[in-house]
DSSP file (Angstrom, degrees, kcal/mol; ACC not computed):
  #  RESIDUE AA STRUCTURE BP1 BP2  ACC     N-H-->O    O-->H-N    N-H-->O    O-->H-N    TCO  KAPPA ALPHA  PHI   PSI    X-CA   Y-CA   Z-CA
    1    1 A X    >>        0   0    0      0, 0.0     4,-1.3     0, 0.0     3,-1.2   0.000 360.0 360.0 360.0 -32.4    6.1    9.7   28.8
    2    2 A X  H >>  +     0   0    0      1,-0.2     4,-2.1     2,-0.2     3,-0.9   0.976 360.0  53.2 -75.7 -38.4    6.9    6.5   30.4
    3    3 A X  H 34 S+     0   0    0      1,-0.3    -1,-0.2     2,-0.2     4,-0.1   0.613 110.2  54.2 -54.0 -11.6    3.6    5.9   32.1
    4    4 A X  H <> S+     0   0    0     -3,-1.2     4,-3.4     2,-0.2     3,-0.5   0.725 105.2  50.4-100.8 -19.3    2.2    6.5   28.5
    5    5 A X  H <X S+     0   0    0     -4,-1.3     4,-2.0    -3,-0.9     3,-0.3   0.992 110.4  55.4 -59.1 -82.1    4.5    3.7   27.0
    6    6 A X  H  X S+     0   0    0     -4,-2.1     4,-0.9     1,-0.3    -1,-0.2   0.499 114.1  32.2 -16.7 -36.8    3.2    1.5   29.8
    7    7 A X  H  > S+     0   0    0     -3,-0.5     4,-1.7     2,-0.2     5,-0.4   0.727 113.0  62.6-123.1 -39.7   -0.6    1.7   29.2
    8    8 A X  H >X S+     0   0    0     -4,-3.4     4,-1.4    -3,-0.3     3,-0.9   0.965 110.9  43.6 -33.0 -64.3    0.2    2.1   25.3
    9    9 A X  H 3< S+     0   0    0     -4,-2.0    -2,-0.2     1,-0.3    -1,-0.2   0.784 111.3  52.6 -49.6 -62.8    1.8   -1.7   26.1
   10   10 A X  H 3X S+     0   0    0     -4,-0.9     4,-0.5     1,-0.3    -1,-0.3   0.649 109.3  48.2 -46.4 -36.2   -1.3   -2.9   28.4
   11   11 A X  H << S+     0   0    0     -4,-1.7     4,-0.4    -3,-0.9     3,-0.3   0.771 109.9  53.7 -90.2 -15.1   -3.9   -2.0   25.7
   12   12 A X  T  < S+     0   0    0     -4,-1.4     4,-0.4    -5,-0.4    -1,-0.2   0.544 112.9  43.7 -82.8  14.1   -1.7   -3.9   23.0
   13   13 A X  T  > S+     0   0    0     -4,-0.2     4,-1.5     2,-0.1    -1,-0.2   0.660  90.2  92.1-126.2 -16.6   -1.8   -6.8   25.1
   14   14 A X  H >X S+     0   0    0     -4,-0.5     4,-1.2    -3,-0.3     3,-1.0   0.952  87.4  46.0 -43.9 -96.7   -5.6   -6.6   26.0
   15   15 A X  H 3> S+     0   0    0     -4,-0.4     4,-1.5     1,-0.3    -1,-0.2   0.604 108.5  51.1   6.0 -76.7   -6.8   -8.9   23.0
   16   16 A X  H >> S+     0   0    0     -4,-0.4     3,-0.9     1,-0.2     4,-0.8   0.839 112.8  53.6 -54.6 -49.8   -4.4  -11.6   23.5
   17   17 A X  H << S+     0   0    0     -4,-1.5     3,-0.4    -3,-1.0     4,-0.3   0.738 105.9  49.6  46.7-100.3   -5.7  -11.3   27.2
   18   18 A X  H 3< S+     0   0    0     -4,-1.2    -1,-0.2     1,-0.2    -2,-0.2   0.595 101.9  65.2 -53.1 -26.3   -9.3  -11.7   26.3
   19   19 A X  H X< S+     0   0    0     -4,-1.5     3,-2.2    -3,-0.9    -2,-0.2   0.995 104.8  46.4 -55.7 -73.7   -8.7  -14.9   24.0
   20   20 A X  T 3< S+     0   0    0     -4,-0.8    -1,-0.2    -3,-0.4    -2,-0.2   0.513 106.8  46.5 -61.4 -38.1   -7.8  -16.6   26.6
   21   21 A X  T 3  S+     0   0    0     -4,-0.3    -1,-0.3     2,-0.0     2,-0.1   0.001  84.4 116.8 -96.1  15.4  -10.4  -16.1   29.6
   22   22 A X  S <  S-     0   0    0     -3,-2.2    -3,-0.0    -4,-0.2     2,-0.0  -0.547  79.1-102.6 -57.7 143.8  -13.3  -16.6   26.8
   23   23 A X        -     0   0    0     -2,-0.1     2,-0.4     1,-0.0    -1,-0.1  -0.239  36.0-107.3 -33.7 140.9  -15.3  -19.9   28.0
   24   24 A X        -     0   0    0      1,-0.1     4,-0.2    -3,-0.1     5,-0.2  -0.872  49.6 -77.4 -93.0 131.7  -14.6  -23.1   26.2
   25   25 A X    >>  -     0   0    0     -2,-0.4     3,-2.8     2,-0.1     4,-0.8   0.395  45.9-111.2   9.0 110.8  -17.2  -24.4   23.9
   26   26 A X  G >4 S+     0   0    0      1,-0.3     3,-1.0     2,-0.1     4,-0.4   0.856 118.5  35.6 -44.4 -54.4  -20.0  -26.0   25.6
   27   27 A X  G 34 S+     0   0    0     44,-0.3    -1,-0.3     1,-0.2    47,-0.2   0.110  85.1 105.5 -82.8  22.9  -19.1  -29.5   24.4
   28   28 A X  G <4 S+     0   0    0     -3,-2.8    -1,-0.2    -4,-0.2    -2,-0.1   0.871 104.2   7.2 -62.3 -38.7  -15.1  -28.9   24.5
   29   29 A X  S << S+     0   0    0     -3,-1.0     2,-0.3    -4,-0.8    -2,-0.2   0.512 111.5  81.7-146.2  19.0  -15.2  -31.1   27.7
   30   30 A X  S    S-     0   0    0     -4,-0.4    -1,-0.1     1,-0.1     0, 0.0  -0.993  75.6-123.7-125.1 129.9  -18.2  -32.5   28.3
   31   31 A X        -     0   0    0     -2,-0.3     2,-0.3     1,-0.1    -2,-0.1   0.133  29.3-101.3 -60.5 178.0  -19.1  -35.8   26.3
   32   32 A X        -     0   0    0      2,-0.1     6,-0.1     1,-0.1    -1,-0.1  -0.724  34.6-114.2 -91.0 163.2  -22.3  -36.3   24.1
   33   33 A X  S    S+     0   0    0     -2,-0.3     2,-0.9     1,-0.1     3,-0.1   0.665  97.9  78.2 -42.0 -34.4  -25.6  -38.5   26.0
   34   34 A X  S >> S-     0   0    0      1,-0.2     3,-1.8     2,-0.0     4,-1.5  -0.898  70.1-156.7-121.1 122.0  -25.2  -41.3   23.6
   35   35 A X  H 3> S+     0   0    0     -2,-0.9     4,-1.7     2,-0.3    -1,-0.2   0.647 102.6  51.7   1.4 -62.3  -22.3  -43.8   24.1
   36   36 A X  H 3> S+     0   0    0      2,-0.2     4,-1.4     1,-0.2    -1,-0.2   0.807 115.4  40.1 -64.7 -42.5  -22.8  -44.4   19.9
   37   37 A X  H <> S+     0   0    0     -3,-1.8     4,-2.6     2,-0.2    -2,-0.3   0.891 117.7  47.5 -80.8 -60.4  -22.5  -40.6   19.1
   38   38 A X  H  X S+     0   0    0     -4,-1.5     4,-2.3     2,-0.2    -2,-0.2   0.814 114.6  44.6 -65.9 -43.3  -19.6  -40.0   21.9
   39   39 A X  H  X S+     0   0    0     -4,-1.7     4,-2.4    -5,-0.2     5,-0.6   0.970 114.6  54.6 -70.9 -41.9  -17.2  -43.4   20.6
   40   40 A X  H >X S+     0   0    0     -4,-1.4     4,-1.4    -5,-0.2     3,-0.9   0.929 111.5  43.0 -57.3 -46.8  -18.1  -41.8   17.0
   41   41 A X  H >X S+     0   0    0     -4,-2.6     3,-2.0     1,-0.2     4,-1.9   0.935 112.4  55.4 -15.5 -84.9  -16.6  -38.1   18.1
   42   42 A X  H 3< S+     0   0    0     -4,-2.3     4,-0.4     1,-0.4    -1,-0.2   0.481 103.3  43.5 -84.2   1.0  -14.0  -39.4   19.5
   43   43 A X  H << S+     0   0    0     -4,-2.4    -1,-0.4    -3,-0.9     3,-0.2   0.623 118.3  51.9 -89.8 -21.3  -12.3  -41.5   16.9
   44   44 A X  H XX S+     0   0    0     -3,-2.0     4,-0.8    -4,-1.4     3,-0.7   0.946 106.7  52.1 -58.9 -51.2  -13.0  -38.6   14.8
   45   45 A X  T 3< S+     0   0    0     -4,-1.9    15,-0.3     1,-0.3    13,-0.3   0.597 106.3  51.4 -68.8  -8.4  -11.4  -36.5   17.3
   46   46 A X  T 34 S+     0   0    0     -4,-0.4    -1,-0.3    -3,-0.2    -2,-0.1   0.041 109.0  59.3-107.0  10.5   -8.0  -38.8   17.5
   47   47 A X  T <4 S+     0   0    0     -3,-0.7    53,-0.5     1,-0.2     2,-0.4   0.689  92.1  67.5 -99.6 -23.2   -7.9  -38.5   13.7
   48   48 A X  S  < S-     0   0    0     -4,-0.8    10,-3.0    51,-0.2    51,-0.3  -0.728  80.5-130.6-106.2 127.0   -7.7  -35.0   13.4
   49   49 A X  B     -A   57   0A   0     49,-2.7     2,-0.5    -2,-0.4     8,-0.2  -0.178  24.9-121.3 -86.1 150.7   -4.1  -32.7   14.7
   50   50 A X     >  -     0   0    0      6,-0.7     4,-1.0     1,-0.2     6,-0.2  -0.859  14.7-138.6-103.4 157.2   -4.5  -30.3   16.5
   51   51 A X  T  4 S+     0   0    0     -2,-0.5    -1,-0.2     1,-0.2     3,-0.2   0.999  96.8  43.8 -85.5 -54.7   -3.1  -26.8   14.9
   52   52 A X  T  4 S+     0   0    0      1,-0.2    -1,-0.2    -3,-0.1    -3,-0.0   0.799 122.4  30.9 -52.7 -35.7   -1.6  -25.3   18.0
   53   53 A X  T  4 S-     0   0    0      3,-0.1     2,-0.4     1,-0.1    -1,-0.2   0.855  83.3-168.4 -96.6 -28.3    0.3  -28.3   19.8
   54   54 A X  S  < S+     0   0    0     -4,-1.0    -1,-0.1    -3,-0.2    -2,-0.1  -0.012  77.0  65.0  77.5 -27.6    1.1  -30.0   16.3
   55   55 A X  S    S+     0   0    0     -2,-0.4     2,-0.3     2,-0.1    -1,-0.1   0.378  97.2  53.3-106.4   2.2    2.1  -33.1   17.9
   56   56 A X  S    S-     0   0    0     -6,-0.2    -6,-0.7     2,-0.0     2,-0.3  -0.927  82.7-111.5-141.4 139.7   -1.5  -34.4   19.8
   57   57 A X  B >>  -A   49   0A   0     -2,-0.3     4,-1.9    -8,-0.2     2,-1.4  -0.443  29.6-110.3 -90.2 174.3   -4.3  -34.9   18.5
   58   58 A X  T 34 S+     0   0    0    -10,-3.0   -11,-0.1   -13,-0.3    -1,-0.1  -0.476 123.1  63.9 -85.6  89.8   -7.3  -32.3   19.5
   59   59 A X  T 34 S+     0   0    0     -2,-1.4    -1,-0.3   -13,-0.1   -13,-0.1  -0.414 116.7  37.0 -57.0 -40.7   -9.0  -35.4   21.5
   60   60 A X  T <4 S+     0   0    0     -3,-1.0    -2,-0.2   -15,-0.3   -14,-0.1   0.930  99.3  87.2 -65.2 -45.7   -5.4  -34.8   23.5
   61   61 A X     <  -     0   0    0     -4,-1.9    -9,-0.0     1,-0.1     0, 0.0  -0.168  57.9-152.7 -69.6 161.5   -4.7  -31.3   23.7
   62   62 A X        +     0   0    0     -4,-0.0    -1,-0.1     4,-0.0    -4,-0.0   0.142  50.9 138.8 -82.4   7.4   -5.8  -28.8   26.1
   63   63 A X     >  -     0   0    0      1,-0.1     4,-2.2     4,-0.0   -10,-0.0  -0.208  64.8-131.1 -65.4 153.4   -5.6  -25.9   23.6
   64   64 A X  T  4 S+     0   0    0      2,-0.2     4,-0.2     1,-0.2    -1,-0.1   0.762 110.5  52.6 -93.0 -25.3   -8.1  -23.5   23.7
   65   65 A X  T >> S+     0   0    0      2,-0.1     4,-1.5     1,-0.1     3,-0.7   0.916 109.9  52.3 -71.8 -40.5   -8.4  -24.1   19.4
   66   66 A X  H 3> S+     0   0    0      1,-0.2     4,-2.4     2,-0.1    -2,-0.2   0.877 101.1  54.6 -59.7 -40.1   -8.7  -27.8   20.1
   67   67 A X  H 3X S+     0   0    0     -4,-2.2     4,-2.1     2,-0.2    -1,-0.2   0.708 108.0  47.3 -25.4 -35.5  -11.5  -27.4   22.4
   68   68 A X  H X4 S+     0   0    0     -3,-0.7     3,-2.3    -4,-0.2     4,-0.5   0.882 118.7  52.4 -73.3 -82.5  -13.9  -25.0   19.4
   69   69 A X  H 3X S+     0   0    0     -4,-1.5     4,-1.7     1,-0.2    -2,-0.2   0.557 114.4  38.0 -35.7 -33.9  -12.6  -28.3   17.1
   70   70 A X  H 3X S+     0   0    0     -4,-2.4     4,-2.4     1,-0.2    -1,-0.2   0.949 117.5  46.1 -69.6 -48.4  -13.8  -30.6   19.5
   71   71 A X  H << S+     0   0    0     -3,-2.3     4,-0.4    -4,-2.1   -44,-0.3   0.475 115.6  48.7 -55.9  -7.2  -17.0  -28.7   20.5
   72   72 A X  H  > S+     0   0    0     -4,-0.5     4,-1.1     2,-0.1    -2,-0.2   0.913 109.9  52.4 -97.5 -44.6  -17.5  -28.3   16.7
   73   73 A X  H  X S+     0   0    0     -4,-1.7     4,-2.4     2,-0.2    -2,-0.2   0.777 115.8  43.3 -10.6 -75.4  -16.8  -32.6   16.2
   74   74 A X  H  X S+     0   0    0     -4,-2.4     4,-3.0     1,-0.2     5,-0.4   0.830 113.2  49.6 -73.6 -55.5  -19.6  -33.4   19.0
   75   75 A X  H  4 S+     0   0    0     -4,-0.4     4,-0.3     2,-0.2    -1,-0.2   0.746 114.6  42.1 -81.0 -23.1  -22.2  -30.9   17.9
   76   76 A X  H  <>S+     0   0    0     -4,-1.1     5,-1.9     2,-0.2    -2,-0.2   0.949 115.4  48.5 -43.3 -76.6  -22.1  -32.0   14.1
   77   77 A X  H ><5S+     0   0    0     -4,-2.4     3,-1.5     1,-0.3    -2,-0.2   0.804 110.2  56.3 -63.4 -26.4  -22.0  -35.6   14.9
   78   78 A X  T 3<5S+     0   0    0     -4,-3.0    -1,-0.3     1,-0.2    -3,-0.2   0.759 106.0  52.1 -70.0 -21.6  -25.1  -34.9   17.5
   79   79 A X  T 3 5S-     0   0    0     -5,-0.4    -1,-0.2    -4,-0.3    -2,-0.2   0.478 127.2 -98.1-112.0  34.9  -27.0  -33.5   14.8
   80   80 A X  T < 5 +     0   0    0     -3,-1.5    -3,-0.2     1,-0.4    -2,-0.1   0.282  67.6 148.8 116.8 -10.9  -26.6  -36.2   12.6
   81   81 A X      < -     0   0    0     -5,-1.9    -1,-0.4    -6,-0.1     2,-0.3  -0.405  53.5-100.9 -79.8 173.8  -24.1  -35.5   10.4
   82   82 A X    >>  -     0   0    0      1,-0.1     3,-1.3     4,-0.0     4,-1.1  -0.626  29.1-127.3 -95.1 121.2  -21.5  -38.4    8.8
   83   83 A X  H >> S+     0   0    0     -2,-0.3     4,-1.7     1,-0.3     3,-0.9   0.906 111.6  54.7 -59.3 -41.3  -18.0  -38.6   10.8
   84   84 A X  H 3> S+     0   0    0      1,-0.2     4,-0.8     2,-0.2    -1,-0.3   0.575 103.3  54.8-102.9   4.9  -16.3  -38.3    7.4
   85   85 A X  H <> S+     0   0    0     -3,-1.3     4,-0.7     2,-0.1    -1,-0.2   0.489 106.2  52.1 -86.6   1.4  -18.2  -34.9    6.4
   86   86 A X  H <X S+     0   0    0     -4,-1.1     4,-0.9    -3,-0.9     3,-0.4   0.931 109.8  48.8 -80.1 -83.0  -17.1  -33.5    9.4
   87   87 A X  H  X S+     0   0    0     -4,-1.7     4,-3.4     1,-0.3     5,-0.5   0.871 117.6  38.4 -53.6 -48.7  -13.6  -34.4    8.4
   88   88 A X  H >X S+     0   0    0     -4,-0.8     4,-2.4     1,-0.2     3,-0.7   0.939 114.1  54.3 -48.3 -52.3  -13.7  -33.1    4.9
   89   89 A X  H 3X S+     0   0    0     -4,-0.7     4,-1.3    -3,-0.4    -1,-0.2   0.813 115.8  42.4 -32.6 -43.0  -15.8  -30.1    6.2
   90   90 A X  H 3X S+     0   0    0     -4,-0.9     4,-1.8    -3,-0.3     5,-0.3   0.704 113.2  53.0 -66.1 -43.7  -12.5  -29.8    8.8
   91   91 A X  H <X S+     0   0    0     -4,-3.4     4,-5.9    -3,-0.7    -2,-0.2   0.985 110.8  45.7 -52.6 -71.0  -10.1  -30.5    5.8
   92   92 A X  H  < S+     0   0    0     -4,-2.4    -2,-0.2    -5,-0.5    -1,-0.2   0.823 116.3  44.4 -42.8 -38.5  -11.6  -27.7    3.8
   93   93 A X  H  < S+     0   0    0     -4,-1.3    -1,-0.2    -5,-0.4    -2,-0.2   0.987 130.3  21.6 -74.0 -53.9  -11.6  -25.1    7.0
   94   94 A X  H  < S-     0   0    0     -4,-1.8    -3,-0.2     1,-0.2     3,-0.2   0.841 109.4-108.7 -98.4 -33.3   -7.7  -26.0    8.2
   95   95 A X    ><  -     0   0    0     -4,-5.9     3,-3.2    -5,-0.3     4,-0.4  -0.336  42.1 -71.1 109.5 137.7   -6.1  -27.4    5.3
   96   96 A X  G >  S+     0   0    0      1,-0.3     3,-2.1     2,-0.1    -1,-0.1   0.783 115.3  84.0 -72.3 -10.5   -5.1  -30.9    4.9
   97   97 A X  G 3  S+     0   0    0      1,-0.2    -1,-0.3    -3,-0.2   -48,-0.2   0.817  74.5  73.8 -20.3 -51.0   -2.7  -30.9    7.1
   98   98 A X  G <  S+     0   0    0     -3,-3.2   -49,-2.7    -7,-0.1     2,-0.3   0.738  82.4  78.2 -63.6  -2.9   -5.2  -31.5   10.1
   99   99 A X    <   -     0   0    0     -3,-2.1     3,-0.2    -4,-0.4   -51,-0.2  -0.857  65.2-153.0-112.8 157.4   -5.9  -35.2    9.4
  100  100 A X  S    S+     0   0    0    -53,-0.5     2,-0.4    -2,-0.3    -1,-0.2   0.404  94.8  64.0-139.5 -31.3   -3.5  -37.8   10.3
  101  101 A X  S    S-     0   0    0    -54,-0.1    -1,-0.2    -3,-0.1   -53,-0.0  -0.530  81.4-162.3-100.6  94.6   -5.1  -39.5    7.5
  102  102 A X        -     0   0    0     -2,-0.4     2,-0.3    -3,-0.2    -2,-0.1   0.127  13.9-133.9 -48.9 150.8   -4.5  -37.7    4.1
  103  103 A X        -     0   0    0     -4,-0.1     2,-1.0    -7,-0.0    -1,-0.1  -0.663  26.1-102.1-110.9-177.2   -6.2  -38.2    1.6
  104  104 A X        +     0   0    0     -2,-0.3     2,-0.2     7,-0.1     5,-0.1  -0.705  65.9 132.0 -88.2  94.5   -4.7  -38.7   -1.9
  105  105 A X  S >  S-     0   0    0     -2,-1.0     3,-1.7     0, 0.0     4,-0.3  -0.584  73.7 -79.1-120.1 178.7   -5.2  -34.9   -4.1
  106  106 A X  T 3  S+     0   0    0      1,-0.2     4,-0.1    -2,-0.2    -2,-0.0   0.617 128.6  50.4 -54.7 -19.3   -2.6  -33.0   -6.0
  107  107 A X  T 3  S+     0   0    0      1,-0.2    -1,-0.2     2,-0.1    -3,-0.1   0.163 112.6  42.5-120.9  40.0   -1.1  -31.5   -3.2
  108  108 A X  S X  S+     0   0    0     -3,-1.7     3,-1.0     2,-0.0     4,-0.3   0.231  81.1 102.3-144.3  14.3   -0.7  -34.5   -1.2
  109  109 A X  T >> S+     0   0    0     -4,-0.3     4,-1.3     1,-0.2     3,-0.6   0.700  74.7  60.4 -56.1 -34.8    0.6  -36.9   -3.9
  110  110 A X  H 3> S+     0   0    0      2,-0.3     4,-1.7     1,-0.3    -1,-0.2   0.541  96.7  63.7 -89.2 -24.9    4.3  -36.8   -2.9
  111  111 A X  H <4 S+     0   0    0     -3,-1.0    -1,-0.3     2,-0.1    -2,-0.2   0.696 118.8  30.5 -67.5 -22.2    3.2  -38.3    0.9
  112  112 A X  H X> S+     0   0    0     -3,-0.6     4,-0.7    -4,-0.3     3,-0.5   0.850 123.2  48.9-113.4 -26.2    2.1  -41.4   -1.3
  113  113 A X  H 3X S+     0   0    0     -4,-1.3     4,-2.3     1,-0.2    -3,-0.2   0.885 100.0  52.0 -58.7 -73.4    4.4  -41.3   -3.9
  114  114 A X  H 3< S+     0   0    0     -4,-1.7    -1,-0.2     1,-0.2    -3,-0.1   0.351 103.3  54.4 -75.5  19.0    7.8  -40.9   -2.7
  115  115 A X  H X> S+     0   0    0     -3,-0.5     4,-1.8     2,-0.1     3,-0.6   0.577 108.2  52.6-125.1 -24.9    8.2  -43.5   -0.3
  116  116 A X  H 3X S+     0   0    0     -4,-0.7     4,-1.9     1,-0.2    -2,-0.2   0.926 109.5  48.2 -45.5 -49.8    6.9  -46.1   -3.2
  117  117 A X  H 3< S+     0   0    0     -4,-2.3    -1,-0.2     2,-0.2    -2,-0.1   0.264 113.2  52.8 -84.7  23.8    9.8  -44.7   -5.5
  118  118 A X  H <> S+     0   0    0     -3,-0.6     4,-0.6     3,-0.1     5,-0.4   0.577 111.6  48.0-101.0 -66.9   12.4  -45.2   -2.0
  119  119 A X  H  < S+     0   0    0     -4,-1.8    -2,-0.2     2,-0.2    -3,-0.1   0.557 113.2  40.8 -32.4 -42.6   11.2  -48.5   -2.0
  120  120 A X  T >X S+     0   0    0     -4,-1.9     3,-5.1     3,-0.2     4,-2.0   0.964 113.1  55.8 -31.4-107.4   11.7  -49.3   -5.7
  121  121 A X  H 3> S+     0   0    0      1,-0.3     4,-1.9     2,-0.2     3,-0.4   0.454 115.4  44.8  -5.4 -89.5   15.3  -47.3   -5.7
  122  122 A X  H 3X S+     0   0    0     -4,-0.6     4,-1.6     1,-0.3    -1,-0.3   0.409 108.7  47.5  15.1 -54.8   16.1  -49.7   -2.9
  123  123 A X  H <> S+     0   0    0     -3,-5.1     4,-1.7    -5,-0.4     5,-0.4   0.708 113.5  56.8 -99.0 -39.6   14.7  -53.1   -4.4
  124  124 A X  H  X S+     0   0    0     -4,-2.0     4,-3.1    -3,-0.4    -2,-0.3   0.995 110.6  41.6 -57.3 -56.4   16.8  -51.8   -7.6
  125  125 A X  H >X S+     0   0    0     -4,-1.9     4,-1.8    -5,-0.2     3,-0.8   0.966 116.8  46.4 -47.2 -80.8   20.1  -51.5   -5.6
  126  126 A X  H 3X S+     0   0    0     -4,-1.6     4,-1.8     1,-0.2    -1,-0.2   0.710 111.9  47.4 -41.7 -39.8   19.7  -54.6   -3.7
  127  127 A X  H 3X S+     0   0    0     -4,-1.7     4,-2.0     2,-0.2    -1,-0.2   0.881 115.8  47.2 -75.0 -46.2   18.8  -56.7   -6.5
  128  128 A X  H <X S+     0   0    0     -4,-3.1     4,-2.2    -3,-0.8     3,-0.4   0.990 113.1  53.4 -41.6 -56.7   22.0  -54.9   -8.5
  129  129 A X  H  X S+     0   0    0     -4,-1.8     4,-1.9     1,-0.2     3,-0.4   0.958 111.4  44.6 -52.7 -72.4   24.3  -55.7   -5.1
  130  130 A X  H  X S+     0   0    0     -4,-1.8     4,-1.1     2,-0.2    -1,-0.2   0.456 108.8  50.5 -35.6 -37.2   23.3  -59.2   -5.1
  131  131 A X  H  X S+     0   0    0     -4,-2.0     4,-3.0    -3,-0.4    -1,-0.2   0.934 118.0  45.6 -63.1 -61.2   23.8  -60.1   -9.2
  132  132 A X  H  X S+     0   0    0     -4,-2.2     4,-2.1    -3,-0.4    -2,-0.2   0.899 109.7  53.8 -64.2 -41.9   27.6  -58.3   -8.7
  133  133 A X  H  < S+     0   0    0     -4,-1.9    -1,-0.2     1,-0.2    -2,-0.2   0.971 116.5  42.5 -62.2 -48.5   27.9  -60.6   -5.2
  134  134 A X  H  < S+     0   0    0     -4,-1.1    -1,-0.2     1,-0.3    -2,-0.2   0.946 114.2  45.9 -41.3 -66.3   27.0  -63.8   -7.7
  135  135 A X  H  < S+     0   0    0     -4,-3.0    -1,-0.3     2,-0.1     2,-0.2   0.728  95.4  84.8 -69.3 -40.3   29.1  -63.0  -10.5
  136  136 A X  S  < S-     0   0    0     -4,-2.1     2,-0.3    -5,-0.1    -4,-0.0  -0.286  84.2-125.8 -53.7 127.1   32.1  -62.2   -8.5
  137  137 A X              0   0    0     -2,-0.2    -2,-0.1     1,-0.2    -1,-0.1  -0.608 360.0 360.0 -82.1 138.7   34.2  -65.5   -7.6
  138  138 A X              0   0    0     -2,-0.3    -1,-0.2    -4,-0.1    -2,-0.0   0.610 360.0 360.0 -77.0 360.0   34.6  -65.6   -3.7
């Protein structure tokens, strides 16, 4: 019974396994031939988070999902496509999350929004503090 536990365990674990020892994208880590194509990539690629590491962007990571994104980045922009129809294309697939520069929709309003009304709140107080500092005799 244990030996069946064991190899039960081994086949659940197979998958995750196989993810991992797949190849990476041909272009995951090898640049494009033109210098023009390759700068455009890769300022694309330093816009865009990567989803596993959260904290790098996939030009940075070594994740085996930033690698596809990169290989996906390079093979668009070598067949012509527009660096910022890749990103939407990218938006739409991940969510907007993956770009490091949102763009303004309904569900990203409150990233532009609430740090205007802190600023306001802010400039209201101070400007309050400052009338009471007057009006008060030192």
């Amino acid at each position: 019974m244990k030996g069946f536990a064991i190899l039960l365990a081994l086949l659940a674990a197979t998958p995750s396994l196989a993810q991992d020892s797949m190849p990476p994208a041909p272009y995951a880590y090898n640049q494009l031939d033109d210098p023009a194509q390759e700068a455009e990539a890769r300022e694309l690629m330093e816009s865009l988070r990567c989803l596993t590491c959260q904290s790098q962007s996939i030009a940075d990571s070594d994740a085996p999902m930033a690698g596809d994104m990169r290989h996906q980045v390079r093979s668009r922009i070598a067949s012509g496509e527009h660096p910022e129809h890749i990103r939407g294309w990218m938006m739409e697939r991940y969510g907007d999350y993956i770009s490091y520069e949102p763009r303004m929709s309904r569900t990203t309003w409150p990233l532009f929004a609430v740090p205007l009304l802190l600023i306001l709140v802010a400039g209201i107080a101070l400007s309050r503090r400052l009338r009471r500092s007057k009006a008060e005799p030192s």
